[in-house]
DRENNU-284706 format. One record per atom (N, C-alpha, C): residue in one letter; residue number from 0; x, z, y. Coordinates in pm, 1 decimal, decimal comma. Layout:
<roros>
<roro 'A'; NUM; <X; Z; Y>>
...
</roros>
This chain:
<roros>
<roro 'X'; 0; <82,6; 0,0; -118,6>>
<roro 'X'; 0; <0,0; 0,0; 0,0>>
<roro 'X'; 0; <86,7; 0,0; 124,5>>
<roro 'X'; 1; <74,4; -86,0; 213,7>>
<roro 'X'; 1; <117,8; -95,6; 355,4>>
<roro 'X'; 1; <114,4; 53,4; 436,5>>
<roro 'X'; 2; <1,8; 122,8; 425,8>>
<roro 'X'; 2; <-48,1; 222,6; 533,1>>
<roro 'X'; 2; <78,2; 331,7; 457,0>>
<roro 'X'; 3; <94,6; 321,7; 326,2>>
<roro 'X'; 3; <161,8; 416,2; 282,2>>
<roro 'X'; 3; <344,2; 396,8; 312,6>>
<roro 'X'; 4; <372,6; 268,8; 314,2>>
<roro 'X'; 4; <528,5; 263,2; 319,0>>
<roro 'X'; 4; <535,5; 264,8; 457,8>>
<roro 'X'; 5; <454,5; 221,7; 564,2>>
<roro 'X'; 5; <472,4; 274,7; 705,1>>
<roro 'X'; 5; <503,3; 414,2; 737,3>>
<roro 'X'; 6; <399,9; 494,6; 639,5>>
<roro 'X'; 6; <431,4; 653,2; 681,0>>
<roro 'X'; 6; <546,5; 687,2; 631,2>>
<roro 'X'; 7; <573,2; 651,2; 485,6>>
<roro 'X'; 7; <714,3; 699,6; 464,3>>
<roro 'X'; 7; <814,7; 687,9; 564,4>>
<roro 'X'; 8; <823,9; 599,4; 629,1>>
<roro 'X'; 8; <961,3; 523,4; 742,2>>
<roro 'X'; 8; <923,6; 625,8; 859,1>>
<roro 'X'; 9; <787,5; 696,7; 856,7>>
<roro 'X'; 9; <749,7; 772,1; 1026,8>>
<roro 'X'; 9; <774,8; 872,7; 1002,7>>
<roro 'X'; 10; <721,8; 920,6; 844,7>>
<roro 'X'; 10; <748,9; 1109,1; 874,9>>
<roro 'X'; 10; <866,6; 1166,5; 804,6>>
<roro 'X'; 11; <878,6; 1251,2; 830,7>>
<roro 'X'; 11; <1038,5; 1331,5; 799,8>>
<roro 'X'; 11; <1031,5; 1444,9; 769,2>>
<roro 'X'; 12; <1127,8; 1522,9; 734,2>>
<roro 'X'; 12; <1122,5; 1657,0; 682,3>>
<roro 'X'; 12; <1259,9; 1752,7; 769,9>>
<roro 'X'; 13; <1222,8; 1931,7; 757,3>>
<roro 'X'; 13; <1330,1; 1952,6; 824,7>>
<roro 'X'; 13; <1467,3; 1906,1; 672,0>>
<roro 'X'; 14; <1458,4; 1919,4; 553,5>>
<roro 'X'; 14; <1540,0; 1882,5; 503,1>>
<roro 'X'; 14; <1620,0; 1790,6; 523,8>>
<roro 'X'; 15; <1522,0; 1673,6; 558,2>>
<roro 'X'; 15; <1619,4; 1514,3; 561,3>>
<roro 'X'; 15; <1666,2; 1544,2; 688,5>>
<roro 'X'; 16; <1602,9; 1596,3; 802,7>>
<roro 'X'; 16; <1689,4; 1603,4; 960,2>>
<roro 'X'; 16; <1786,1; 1722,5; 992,7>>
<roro 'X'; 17; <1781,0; 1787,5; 896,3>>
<roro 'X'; 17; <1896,1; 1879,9; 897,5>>
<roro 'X'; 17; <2026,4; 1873,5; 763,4>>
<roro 'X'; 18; <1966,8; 1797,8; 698,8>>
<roro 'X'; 18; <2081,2; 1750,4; 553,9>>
<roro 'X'; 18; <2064,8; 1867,5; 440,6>>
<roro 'X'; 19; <2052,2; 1961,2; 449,7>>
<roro 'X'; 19; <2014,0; 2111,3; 391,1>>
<roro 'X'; 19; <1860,2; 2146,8; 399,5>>
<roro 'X'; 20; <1860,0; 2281,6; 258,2>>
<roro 'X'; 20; <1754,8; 2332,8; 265,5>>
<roro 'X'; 20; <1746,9; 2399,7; 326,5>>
<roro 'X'; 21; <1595,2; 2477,6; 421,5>>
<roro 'X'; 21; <1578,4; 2615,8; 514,6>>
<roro 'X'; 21; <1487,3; 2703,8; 437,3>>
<roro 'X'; 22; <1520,7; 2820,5; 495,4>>
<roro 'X'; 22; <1456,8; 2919,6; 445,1>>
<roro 'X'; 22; <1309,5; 2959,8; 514,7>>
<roro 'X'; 23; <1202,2; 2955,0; 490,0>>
<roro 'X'; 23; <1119,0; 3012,2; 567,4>>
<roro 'X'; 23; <1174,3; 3124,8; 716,4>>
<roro 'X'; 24; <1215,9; 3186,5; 648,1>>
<roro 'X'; 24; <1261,8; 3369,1; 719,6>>
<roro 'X'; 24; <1361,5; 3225,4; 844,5>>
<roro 'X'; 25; <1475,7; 3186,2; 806,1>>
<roro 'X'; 25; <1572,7; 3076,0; 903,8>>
<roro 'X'; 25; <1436,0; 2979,6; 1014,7>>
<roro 'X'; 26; <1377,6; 2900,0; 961,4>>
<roro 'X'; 26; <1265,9; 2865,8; 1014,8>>
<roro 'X'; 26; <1167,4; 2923,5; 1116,9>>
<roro 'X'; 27; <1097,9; 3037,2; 1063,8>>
<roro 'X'; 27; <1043,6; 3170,2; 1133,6>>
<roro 'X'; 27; <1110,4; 3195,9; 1321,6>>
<roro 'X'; 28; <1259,5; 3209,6; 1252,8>>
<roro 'X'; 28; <1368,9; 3254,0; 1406,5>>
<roro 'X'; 28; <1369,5; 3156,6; 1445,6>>
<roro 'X'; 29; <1383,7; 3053,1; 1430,2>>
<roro 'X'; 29; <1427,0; 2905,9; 1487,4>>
<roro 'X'; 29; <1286,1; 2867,6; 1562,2>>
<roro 'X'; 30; <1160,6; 2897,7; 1561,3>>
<roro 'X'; 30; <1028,0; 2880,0; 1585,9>>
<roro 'X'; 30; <1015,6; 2995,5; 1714,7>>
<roro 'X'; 31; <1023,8; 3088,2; 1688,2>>
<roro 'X'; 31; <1018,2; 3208,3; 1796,3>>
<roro 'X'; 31; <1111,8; 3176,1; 1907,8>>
<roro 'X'; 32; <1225,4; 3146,1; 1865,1>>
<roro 'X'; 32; <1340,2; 3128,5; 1958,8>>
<roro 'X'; 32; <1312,3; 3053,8; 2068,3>>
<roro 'X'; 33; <1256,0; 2914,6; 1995,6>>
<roro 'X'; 33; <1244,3; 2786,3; 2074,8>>
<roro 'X'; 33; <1133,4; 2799,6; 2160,0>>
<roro 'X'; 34; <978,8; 2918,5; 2116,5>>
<roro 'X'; 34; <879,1; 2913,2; 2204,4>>
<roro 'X'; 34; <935,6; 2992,0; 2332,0>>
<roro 'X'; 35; <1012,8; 3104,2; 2256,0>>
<roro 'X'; 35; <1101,4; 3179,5; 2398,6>>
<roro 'X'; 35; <1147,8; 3129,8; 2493,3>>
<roro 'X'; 36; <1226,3; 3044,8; 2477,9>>
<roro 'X'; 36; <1273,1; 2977,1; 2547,0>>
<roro 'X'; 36; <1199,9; 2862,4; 2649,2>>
<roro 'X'; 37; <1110,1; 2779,7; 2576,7>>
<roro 'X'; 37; <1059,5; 2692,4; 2636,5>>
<roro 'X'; 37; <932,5; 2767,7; 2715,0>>
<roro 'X'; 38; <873,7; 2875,4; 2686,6>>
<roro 'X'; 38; <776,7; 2933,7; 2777,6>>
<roro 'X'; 38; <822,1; 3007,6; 2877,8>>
<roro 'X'; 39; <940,9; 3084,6; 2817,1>>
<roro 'X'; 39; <1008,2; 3160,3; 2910,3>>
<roro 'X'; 39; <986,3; 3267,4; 2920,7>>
<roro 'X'; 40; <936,3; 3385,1; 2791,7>>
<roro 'X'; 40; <843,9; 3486,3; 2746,5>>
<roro 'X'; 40; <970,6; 3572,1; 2646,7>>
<roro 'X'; 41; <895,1; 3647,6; 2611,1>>
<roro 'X'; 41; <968,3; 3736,7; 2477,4>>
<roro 'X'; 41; <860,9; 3750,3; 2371,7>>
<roro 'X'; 42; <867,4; 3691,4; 2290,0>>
<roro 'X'; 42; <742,6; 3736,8; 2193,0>>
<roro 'X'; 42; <792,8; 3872,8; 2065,0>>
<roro 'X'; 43; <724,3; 3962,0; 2070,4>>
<roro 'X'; 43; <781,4; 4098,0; 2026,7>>
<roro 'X'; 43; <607,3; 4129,3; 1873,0>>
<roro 'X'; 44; <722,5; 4135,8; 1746,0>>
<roro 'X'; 44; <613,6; 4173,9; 1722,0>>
<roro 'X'; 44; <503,5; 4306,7; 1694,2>>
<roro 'X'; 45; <379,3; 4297,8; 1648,4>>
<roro 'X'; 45; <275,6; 4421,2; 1663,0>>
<roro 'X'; 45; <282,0; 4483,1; 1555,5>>
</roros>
């Protein structure tokens, strides 16, 4: 199917864009970090 080998070529994984596997918990920090940063906040948790 066409619709299907298009998506393969569009979507990606953090595996293939980082060459390695991540860990959830590695992921998790890397997610918090980046909203920190880009909002400009501290997110602390409850």
């Amino acid at each position: 199917m066409e619709v299907v080998n298009v998506a393969k070529r569009k979507i990606t994984s953090l595996k293939k864009e980082l060459g390695r596997d991540i860990s959830i918990k590695e992921m998790n920090k890397a997610l918090v970090k980046g909203f920190q940063k880009a909002l400009n906040v501290k997110l602390v948790e409850d």
